[in-house]
N, C-alpha and C positions, 0 to 999 in steps of 0.2 A: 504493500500500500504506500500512498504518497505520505511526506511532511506532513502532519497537521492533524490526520484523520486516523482512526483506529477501524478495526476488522466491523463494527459495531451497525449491519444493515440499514440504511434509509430509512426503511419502513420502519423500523425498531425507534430510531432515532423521533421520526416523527410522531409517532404514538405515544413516547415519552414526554415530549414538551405539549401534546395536543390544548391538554387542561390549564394551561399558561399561555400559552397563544391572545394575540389581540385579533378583533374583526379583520382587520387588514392581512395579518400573517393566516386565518384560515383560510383566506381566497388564495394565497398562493401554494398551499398545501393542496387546499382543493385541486387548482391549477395542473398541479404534479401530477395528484393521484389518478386524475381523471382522463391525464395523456399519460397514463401508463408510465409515467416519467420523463417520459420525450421532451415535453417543455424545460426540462431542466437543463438541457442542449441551447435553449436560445439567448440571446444576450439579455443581458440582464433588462432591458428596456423593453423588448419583446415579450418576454418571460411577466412584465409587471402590465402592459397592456393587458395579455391576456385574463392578467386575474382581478381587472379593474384596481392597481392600487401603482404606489410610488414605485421610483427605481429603490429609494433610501428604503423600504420596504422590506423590499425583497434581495437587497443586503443585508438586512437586521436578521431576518427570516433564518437564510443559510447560518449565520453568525451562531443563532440561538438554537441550530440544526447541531451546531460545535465544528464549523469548517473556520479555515483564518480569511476564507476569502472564496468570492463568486466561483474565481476559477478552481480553487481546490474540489471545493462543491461538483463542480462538473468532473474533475478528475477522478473521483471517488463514485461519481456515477456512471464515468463509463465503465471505470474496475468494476460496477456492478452487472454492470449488465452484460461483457463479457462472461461475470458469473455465472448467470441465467444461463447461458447459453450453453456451458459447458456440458461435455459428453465424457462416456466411458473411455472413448477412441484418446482423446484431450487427456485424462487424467493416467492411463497406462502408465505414466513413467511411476507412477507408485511402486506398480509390481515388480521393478526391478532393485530387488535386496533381497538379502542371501534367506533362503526359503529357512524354514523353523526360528525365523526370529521373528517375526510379527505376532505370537501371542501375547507379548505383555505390550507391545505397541498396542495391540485392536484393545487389549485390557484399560488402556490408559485412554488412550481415544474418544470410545461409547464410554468412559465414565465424565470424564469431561464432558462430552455432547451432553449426555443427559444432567450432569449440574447447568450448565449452561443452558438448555429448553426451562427447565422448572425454574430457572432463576429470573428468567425474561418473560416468562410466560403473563401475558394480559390474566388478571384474577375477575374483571368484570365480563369479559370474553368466555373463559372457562366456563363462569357461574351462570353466562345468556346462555352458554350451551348447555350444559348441564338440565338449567330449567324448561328450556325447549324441549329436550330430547323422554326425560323426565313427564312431563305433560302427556296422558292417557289420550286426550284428544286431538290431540296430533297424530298425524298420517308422516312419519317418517322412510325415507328413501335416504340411502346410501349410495352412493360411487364412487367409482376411483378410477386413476390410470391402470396401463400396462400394468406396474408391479405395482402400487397403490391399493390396485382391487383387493390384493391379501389384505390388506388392514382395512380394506370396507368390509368385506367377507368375514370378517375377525369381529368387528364391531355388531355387523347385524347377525350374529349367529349366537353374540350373548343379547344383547338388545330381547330378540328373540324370544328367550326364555324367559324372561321377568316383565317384559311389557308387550301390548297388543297391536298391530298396527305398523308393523317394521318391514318394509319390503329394499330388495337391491335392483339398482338402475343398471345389468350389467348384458352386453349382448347375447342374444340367445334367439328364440322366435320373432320376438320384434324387437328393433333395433333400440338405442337408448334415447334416443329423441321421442322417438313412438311411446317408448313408458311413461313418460311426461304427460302422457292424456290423462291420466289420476291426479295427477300435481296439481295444487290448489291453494286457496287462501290459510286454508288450517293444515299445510303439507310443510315440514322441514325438510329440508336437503341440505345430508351431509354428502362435503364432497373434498376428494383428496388430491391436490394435484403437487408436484415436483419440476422442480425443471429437468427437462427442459419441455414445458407447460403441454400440455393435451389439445389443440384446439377445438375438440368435441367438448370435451369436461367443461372448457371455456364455455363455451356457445349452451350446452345443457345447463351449468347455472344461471346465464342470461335469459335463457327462456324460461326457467325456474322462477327466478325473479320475477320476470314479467305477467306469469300465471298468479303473481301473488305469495311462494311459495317462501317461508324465511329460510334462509343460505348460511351455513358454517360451512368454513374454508379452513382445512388444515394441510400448510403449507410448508416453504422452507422460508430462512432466510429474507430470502431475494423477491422472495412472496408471488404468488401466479398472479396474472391479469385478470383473472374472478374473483380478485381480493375489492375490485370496486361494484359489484354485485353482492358482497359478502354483507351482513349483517353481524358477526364475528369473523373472525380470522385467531388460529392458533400456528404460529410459526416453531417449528421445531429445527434443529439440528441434523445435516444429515454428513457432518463430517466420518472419512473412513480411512484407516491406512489402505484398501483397493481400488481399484478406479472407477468403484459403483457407489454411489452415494449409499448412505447407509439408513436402514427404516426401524434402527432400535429405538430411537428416542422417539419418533411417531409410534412404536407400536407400545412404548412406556407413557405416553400420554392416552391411546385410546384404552386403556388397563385403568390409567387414573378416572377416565370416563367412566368407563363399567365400574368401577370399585362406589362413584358417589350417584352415580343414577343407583345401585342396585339399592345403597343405605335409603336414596330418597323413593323407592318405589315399596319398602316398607313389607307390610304385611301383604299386599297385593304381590309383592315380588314373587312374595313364599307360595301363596299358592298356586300362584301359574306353573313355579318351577313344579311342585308339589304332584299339578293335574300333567304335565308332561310327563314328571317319571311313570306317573302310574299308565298314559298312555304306550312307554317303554318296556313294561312290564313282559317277560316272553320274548322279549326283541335281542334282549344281551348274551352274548353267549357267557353259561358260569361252570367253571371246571370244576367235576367232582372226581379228583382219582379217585380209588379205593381196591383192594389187592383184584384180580381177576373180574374187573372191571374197569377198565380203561376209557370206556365211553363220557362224553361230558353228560350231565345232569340234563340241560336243556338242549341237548345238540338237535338239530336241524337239519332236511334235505338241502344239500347247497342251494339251489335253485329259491330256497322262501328264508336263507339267511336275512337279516338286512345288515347293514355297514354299517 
């Protein structure tokens, strides 16, 4: 990174000073967020046109962002955005070091990543989600990217079992736009995107939004372009000693999900879980050795096992 500026995301930055902000500094945060960041490319006079305010403005603005100056400002934001962009292909040179040493590297790593998520993590962000997802009468929908979908698949499969109303937006017979015919005023949608960003995932929360639907965004960093559709946003960490970004500290925050929706669903929880085991009943296979009976207890024709 350049003089001035530290590893410490934009988006991070601006969430931190939001509730200190004057009228005039939130038009040009608006400005930012709403060009995806792009605006933060223009001079600083174009950049203050657009967001109806001074030049001295929106040098105070970056100031109180913590850059020493306009142009550092933008230098920290193209180092961003090349961020975003980055691939497996880009980050390979990781893998080159001597093979059996990266276990207390990946040890040190994902510990760090994960203090680092729970330390930056929004608690009023958390709590919108938490009570959204939380709420009976809500119609919750799940998705995710390419490999994001495990941690959608992950969320709605405990969701699942403690509340009613949990469906996944994931391709199958009809497509993920087509499942958005359910999506509605009383519809959450969570949705998982990473860079280098999905522009489906994109375009499904836009239309989410626009059905009415309230949007959590669990992201990285560098934040998706559905973070201005977002209603929440939770940015996690995806630093890795390999050249794939890493989903431990996403998949240590959807864990902190489940762990306070399951406290806040209560007694309702218990007996959903309760009427499911019983509908699991005969379904498990349970081993009974015993001498000159080797057969299990409940075994089964393969054909009516279930998984």
């Amino acid at each position: 990174m350049h003089a001035g500026t530290t590893t410490k995301a934009i988006g991070d930055r601006l969430a931190q000073i939001a509730s200190d902000t004057t009228p005039g500094e939130q038009k040009v945060a608006r400005a930012l967020t709403t060009s995806a960041m792009l605006a933060g490319f223009e001079t600083v006079a174009a950049l203050a046109k657009r967001a109806g305010v001074s030049g001295p403005t929106v040098v105070r603005f970056v100031t109180r962002l913590g850059y020493a100056s306009y142009a550092d400002f933008q230098r920290a934001l193209l180092d961003e955005m090349e961020a975003r962009g980055t691939s497996p292909l880009s980050l390979y040179h990781r893998a080159a070091t001597k093979p059996g040493a990266l276990l207390e590297q990946s040890a040190n790593a994902f510990t760090s990543s994960l203090g680092e998520t729970f330390r930056r993590l929004s608690i009023a962000d958390f709590e919108y989600t938490v009570s959204a997802l939380a709420e009976r009468r809500n119609n919750v929908f799940i998705t995710g990217g390419r490999f994001s979908r495990l941690l959608a698949e992950m969320l709605y499969l405990h969701l699942f079992q403690i509340r009613p109303h949990v469906s996944t937006l994931v391709p199958g017979l009809q497509t993920r736009a087509d499942q958005l015919l359910d999506v509605g005023g009383k519809s959450v949608l969570v949705a998982y995107d990473f860079r280098r960003y999905e522009a489906e995932t994109v375009e499904l929360v836009i239309h989410a939004k626009a059905r009415g639907a309230t949007v959590i965004l669990i992201t990285d960093p560098w934040t998706s372009p559905a973070a201005r559709q977002a209603d929440a946003v939770l940015a996690v960490e995806v630093a890795s000693p390999s050249p794939f970004d890493s989903l431990v500290p996403a998949c240590a925050l959807t864990e902190a999900l489940i762990a306070e929706i399951t406290v806040r669903e209560g007694e309702k929880g218990r007996r959903r879980i309760e009427e499911l085991e019983s509908l699991r009943e005969g379904y498990e296979w349970q081993s009974v050795q015993s001498p000159g009976n080797r057969r299990s207890k409940n075994a089964k024709p393969k054909a009516a096992m279930a998984k």
